[in-house]
C-alpha positions in Angstrom: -44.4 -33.6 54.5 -42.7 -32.1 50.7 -38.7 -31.5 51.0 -37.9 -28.1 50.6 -34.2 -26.1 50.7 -32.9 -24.5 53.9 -33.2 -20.8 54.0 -30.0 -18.9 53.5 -27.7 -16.4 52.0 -28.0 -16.4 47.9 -24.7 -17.2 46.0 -24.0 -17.3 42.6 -22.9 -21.3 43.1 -25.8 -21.9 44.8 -28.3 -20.0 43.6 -27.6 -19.1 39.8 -27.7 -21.8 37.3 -28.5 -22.4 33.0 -25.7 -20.2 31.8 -23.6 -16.9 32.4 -25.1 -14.3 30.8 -27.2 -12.7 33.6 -23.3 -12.3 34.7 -21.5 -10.7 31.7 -21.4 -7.4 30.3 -21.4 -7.4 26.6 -19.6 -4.8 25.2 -21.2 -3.6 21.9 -20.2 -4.4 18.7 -17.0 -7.2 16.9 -13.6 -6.9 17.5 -12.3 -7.6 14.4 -9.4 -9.4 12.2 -6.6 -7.4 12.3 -5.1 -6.5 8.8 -2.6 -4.6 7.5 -3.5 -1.0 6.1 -4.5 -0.3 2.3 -2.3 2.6 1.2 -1.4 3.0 -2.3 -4.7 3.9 -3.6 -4.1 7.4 -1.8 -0.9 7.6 -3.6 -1.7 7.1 -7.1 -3.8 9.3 -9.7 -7.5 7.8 -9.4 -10.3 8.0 -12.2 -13.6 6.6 -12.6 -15.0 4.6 -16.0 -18.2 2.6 -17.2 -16.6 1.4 -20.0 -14.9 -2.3 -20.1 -11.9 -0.6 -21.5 -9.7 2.3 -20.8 -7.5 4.4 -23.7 -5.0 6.9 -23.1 -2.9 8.4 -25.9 0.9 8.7 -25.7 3.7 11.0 -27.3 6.7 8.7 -28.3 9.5 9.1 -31.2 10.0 12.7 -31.2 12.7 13.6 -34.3 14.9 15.3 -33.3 12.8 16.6 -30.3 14.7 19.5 -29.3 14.8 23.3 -30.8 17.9 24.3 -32.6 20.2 27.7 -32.6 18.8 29.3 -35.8 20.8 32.4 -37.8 19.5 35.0 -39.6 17.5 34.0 -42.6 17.9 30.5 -41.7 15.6 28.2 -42.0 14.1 27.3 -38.7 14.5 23.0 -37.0 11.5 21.2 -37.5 10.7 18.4 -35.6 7.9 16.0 -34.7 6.6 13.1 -32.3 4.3 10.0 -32.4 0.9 9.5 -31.0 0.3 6.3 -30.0 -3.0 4.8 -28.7 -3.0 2.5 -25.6 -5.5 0.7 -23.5 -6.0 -1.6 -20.8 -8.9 -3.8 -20.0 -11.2 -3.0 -16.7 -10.6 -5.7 -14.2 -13.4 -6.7 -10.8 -12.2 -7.5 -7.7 -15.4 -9.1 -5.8 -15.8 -11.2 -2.4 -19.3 -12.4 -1.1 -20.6 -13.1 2.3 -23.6 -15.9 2.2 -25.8 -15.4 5.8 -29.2 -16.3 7.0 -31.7 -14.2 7.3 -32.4 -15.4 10.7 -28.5 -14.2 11.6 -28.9 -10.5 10.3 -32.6 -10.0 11.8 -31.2 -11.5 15.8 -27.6 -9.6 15.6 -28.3 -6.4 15.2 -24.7 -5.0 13.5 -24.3 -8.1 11.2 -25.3 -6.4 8.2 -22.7 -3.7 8.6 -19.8 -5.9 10.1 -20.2 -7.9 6.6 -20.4 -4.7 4.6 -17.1 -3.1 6.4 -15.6 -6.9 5.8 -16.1 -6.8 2.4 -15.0 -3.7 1.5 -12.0 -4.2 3.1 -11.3 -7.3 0.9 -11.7 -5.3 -1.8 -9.7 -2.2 -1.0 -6.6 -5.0 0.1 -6.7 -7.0 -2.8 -6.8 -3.9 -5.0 -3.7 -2.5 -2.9 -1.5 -5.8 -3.5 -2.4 -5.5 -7.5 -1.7 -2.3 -7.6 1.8 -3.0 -6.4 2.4 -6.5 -7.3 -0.2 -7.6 -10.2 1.7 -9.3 -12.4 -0.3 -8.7 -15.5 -1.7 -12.4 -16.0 -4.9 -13.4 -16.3 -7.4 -11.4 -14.4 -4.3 -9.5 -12.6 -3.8 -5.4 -12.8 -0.1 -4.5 -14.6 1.4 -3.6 -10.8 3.8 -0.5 -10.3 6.9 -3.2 -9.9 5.8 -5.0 -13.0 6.2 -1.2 -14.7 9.1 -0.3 -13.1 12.5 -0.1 -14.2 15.1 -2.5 -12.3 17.3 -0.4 -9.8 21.1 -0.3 -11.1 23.6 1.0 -9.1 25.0 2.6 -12.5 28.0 5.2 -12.0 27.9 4.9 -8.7 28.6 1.1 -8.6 32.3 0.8 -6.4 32.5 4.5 -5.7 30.8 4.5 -2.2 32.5 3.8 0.7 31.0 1.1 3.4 27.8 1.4 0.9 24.6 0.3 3.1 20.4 0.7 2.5 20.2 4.0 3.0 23.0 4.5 -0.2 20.6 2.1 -2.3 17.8 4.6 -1.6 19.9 7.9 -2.6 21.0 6.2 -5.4 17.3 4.9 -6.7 16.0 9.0 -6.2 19.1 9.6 -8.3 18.7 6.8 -11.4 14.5 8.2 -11.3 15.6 11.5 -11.9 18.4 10.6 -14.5 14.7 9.4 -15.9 13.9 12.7 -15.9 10.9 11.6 -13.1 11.0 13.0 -9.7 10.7 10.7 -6.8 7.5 10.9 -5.1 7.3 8.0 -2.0 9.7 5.1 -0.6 7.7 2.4 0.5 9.5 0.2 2.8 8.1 -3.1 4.4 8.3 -2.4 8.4 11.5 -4.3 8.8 13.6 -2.8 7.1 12.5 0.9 7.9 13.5 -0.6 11.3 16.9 -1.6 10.3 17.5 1.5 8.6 17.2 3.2 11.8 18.8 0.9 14.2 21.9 0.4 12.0 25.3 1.4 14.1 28.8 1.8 13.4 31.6 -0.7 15.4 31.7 2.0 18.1 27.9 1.7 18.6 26.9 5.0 17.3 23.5 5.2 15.2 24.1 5.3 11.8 20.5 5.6 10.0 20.6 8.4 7.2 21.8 11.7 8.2 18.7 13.4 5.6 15.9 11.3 7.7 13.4 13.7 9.3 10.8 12.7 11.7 7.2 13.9 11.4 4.1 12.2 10.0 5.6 11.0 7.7 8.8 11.2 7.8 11.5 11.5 5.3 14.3 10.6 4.1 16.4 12.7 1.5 13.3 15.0 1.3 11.0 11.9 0.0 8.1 10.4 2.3 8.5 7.3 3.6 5.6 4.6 4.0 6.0 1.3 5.9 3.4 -1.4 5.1 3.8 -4.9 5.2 2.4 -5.6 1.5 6.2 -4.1 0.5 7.8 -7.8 0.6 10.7 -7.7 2.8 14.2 -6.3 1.5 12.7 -5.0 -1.5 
């Protein structure tokens, strides 16, 4: 007579076997990498071209450059200015994804989990550039390649128990000696936490007195961003 199994209750370990997923629930979709936010491309002025290179014309060397106290009958201050042409080369930022055509035809949200990949590549690189591109090569002219170098200036030895939150008052002070006005502090996580969590001998919180919570919050009237491109301490 052919063998045959006992009769019994089902179980999973007895019962179920070639894999798990009759057993799993599969929630739709990717989780994906985890990356820091792009940012400054919402903080700068932003312009479209089709050409391979950009000009911009610029007033410079105006003689004397200011209007004079003029008598009766007098003759009246002339004055005049430079106009210089600049221009800067366009620069690509690409990435590619290679697939088979087999893998975006069986998972249905491929094509669009490599599409939102991509484009956030992109939109990262051109972040770091437009901050830290140093010029060379294929690299953007970044915003700290532009800038001019912080100096403590007349305030150097004047303040008392000087700590980061002077360095910032005194860097919206030497941009508007510039004749700029200060517009954003971007601060690498870190350190907007130490600005905060700094405390006096007796334990009392001494983060700036003109820092003002809300989305975003200030400090000395200017917005404050925290992203981790800003390199630490600067």
């Amino acid at each position: 007579f052919p063998s045959h199994d006992i009769t019994g209750t089902m179980t999973i370990d007895n019962n179920y076997s070639g894999g798990t997923v009759g057993l799993s629930s599969l929630e739709p979709g990717l989780t994906r990498v985890q990356r820091r936010r792009a940012f400054l491309r919402q903080l700068i002025n932003v312009a479209g071209t089709i050409s391979r290179y950009v000009v911009w014309i610029e007033q410079a060397n105006p003689d004397p450059g200011e209007a004079g106290m003029t008598a009766e009958g007098a003759l009246k201050t002339q004055t005049d200015f430079d106009l210089v042409e600049r221009s800067s080369e366009v620069k690509k930022i690409s990435a590619y994804i290679k697939v088979s055509k087999e893998m975006l035809a069986d998972i249905a949200f491929m094509r669009g989990e490599i599409n939102s990949e991509l484009m956030e590549l992109v939109q990262l690189k051109l972040d770091e550039q437009i901050l830290l591109g140093d010029g060379l090569g294929n690299n953007l002219t970044g915003i700290d390649a532009n800038a001019t170098p912080w100096a403590a200036g007349s305030f150097a030895g004047t303040i008392p128990t000087p700590n980061n939150s002077d360095v910032l008052r005194v860097a919206i002070a030497q941009i508007a000696g510039l004749n700029f006005e200060a517009n954003y502090i971007v601060l690498n996580p870190a350190d907007a936490a130490a600005l905060e969590l700094s405390k006096d001998l007796g334990g009392a919180y001494t983060y700036p007195i003109n820092m003002v919570y809300g989305t975003p919050k200030t400090i000395y009237g200017v917005p404050v961003i925290e992203n981790n491109l800003v390199p630490a301490g600067e």
